[in-house]
C-alpha positions, 0 to 999 in steps of 0.5 A, a space after each residue: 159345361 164343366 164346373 170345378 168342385 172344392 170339398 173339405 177333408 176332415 184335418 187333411 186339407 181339400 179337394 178339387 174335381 173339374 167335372 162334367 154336368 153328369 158328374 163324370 170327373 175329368 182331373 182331381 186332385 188334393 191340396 192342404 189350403 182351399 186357395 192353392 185347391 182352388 188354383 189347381 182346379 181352375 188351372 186344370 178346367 183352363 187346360 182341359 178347354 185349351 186343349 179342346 179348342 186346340 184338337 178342334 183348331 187343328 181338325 179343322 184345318 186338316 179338312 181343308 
């Protein structure tokens, strides 16, 4: 399960970390309006589980 995090920085704007349930940070990154960070964390989440349901589509088919 992984969630993305929005935390606010004093003056500089916001960041955004897609994490795992233990708390292990798969992408972060920072952006200056709380809606583009949270554009960014949940295109990054997106593209992190497109990205393992590819890897498993194709180990899949290989085992064929």
């Amino acid at each position: 399960m992984f969630e993305v995090i929005l935390t606010r920085r004093k003056r500089f704007g916001w960041r955004w970390q897609v994490c795992d349930q233990s708390g292990k940070i798969f992408a972060d990154g920072f952006e200056r309006t709380r809606p583009s960070a949270k554009y960014h964390g949940e295109r990054a989440l997106f593209f992190l589980l497109s990205q393992a349901y590819l890897r498993n589509r194709s180990a899949a088919s290989s085992e064929d």
